[in-house]
C-alpha positions in Angstrom: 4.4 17.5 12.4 6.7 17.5 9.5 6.7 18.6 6.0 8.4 15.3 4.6 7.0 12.1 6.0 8.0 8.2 4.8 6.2 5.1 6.2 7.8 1.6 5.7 6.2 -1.5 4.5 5.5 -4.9 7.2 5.4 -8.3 6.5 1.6 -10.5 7.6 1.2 -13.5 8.5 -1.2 -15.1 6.3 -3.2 -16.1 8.8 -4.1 -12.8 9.7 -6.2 -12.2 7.0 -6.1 -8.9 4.9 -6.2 -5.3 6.2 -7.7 -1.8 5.0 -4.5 0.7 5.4 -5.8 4.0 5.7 -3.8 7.5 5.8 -4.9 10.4 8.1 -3.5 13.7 6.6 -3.8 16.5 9.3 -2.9 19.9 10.1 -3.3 23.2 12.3 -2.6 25.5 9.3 -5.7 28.1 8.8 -4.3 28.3 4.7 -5.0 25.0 2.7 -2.5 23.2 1.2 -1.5 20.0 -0.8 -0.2 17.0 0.4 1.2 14.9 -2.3 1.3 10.6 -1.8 3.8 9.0 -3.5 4.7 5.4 -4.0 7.2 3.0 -5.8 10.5 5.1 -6.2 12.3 4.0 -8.8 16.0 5.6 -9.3 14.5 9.1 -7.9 10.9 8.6 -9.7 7.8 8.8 -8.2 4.8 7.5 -8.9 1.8 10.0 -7.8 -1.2 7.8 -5.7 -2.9 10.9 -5.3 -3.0 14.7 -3.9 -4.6 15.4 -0.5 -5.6 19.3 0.2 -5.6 20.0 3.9 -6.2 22.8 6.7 -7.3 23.6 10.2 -10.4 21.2 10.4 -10.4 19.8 7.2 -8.3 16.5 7.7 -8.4 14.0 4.7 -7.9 10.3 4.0 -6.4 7.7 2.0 -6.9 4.2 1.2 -4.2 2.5 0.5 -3.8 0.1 -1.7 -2.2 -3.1 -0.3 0.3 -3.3 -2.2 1.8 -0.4 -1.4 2.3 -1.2 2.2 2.2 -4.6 3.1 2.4 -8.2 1.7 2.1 -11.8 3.1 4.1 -13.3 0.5 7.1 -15.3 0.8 8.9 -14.3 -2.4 8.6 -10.0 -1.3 10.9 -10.6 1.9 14.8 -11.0 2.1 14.6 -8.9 -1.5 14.7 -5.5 -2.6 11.1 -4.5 -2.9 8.8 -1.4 -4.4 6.7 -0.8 -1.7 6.6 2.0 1.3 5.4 5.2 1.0 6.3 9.0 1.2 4.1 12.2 1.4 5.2 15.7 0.9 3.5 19.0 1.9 4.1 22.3 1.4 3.0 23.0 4.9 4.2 20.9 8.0 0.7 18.2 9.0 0.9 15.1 10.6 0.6 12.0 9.5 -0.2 8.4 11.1 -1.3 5.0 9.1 -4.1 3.1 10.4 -4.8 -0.4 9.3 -7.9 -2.6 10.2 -9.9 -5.7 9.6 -12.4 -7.8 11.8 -9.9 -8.5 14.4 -7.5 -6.4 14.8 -5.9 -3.1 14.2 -2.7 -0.7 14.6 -1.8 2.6 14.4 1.6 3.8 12.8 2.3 7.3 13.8 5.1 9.1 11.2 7.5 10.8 13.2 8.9 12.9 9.4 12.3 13.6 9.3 13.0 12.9 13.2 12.1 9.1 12.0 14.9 8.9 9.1 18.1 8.1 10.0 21.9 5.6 9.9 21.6 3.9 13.5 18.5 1.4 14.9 17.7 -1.0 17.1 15.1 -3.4 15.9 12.2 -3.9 18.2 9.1 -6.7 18.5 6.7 -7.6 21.3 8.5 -11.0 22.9 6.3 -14.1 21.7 5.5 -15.9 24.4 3.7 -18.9 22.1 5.7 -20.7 19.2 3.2 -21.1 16.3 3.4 -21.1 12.1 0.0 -19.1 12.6 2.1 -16.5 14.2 4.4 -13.6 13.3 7.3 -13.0 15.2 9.2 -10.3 13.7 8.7 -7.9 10.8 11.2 -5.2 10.3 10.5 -2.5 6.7 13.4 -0.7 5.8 13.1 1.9 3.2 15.5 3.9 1.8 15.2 7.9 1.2 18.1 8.2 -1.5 20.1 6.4 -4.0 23.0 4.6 -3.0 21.8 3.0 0.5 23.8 0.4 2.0 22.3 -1.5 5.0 23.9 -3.6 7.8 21.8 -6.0 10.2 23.9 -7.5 13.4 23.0 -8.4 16.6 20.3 -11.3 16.1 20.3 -14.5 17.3 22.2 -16.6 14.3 19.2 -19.4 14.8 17.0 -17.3 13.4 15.2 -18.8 10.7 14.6 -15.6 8.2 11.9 -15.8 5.5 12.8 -16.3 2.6 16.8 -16.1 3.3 18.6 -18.8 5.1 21.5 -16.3 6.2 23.1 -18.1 9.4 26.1 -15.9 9.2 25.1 -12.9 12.2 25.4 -10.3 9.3 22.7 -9.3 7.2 23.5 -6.8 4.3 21.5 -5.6 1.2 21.5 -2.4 -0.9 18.4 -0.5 -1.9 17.8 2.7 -3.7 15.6 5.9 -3.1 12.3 4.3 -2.2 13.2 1.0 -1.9 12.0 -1.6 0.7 14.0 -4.4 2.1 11.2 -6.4 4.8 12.9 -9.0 7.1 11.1 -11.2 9.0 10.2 -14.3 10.4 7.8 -16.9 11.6 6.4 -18.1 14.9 7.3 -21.6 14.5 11.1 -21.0 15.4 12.0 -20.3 19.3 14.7 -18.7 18.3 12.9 -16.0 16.4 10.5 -15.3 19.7 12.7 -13.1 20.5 16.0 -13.4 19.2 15.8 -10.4 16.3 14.7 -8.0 19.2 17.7 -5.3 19.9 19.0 -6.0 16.2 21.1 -3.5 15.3 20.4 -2.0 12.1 22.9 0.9 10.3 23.3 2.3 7.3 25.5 4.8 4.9 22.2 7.4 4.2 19.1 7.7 5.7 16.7 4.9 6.2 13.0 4.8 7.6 12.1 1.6 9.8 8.8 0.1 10.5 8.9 -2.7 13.1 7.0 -4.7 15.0 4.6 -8.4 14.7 2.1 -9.0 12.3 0.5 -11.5 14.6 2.0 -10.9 17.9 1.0 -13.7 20.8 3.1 -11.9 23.5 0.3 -12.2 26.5 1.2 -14.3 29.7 -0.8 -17.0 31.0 -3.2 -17.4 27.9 -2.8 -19.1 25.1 -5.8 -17.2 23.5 -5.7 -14.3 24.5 -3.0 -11.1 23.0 -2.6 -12.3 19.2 -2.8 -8.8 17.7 -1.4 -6.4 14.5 1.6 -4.7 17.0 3.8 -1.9 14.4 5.6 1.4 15.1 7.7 3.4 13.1 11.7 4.0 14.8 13.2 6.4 15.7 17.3 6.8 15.2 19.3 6.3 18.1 20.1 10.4 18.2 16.3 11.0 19.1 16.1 8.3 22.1 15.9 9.7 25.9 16.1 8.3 29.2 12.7 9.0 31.1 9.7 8.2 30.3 6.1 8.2 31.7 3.4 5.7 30.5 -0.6 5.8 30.9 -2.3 2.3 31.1 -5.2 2.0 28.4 -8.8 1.2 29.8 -8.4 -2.7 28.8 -9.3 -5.0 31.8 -6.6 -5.0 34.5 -6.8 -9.0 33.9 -5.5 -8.8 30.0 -2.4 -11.1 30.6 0.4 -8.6 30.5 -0.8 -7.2 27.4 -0.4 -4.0 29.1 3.2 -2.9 29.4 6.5 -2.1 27.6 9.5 -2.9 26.1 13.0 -1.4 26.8 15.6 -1.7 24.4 19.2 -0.8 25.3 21.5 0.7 22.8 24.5 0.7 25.4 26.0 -1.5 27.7 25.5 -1.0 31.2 22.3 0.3 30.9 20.3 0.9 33.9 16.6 0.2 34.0 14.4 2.2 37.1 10.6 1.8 37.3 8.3 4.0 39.6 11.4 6.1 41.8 12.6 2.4 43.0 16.4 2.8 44.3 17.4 -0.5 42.6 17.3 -1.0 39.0 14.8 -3.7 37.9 17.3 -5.3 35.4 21.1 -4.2 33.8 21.1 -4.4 30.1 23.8 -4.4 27.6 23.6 -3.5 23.9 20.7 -4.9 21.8 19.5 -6.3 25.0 15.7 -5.8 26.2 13.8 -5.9 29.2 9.6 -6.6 29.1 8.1 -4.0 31.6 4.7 -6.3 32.5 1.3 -5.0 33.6 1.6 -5.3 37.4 4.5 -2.6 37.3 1.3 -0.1 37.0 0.7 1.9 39.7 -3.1 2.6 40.7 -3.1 6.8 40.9 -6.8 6.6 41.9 -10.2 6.5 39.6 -8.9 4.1 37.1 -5.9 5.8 36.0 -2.7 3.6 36.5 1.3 5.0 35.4 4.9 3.8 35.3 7.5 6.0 35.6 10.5 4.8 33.4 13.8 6.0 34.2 17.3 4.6 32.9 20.9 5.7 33.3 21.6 5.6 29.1 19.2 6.6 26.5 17.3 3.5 25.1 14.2 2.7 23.1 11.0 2.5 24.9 7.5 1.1 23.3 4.4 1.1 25.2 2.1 -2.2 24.8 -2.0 -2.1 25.2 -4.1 -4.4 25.7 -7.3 -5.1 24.6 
């Protein structure tokens, strides 16, 4: 809950199809208040989508317009691009961006200003399927003020980018306040399965990151099964922690490891500890990640499966859920 939140555009794979991208505006306060959604910054100038009033159990909504949030085309990744959004409140509310279609859907959850920051690690759901129908990566980076400088190192340098054929390990672009740089790439590359996951991103002012697939295959054992919309907003590497607990959704207990995690180091000799076990379940160095899978789940009785999640350095953790 945050008085200032910012929400990064993806990249989508064109054979996804297109999306409705809806914002939730929310908040506990008993006084209303307006909410203000802005899009395409230009040099410090906003353009006003529209003006929200909100209070205790009166949330609102926004349709977004597509534009604004997304694209599938070539030409609006590996370049500087107006899209992304930002909403301002006079109150603290929360915010989270919900986009849908026939088959499938995703939640981005604004984390406001705990979500802007200078140091990231990139993160994706590992692809374990090579297809052009597939997206492997998408990483939005939006800038918050003039004047931002961004740095990309860490990735696999056989990485085929879209629409950028930098081999060179070293990705660097400036934007300014509201900008959006989107990198990505396609599922027809091994090398970009996994090899942009642990990226690290930094940068000279505060950026926002929205990362993720935009179509993920990353189940085991099917070849039809887990292709899905898979986004989160980051956090910087100040806000991480080193124990975490995760509850398994209600999808069958047979969904092909859709169920699970992904841990992301941001130091070497990083630990990683599931359920209280006294050895670690892998060692990880910087940028490097380790895919918790679905049998890791512990039955706690009447349904309800955990994983405890503990490592000896703070790293990223996303949760996965099936379907």
């Amino acid at each position: 809950k945050d008085t200032e939140h910012w929400i990064a555009p993806h990249f989508v794979n064109t054979s996804v199809g297109s999306f409705t991208n809806t914002l939730y505006v929310s908040s506990d306060s008993t006084t209303p208040f307006d909410v203000k959604v802005y899009s395409n910054d230009v040099n410090g100038v906003q353009t006003l989508l529209t003006t929200l009033s909100v209070s205790k159990n009166n949330p609102k909504t926004y349709t977004v317009a597509a534009s604004a949030i997304y694209t599938t085309s070539t030409s609006e990744a590996g370049v500087p691009v107006q899209k992304g959004l930002y909403l301002q409140g006079t109150k603290s509310f929360f915010c989270s961006l919900r986009a849908a279609q026939g088959s499938h859907g995703e939640i981005v959850t604004s984390k406001g200003k705990a979500g802007i920051g200078t140091k990231f690690y990139a993160a994706a759901a590992p692809i374990t399927y090579s297809s052009s129908t597939l997206m492997d990566f998408t990483t939005g980076v939006m800038a918050t003020e003039n004047g931002t400088t961004v740095t990309v190192t860490g990735y696999d340098p056989n990485i085929t980018f879209i629409n950028n054929s930098n081999t060179s390990g070293t990705l660097t672009f400036n934007l300014e306040k509201g900008q959006s740089y989107l990198i990505a790439g396609i599922g027809d590359n091994t090398a970009n399965n996994t090899g942009f996951i642990g990226a690290k991103i930094t940068s000279n002012k505060p950026i926002t990151i929205t990362n993720g697939n935009a179509n993920a295959m990353y189940a085991t054992g099917s070849l039809t099964s887990g292709s899905d919309l898979v986004l989160d907003q980051s956090v910087p590497t100040e806000r991480l922690g080193n124990e975490f607990a995760m509850v398994r959704s209600l999808s069958p207990t047979n969904s092909y490891d859709m169920e699970g995690g992904i841990v992301i180091a941001t130091e070497n000799n990083t630990e990683v500890y599931l359920n209280n076990a006294l050895l670690p379940v892998a060692t990880l160095n910087e940028g490097d990640y380790y895919r918790i899978l679905d049998n890791s789940y512990i039955n706690q009785g009447n349904g309800h499966y955990n994983i405890y999640v503990r490592t000896t350095k703070n790293v990223y953790l996303y949760q996965l859920v099936g379907s």
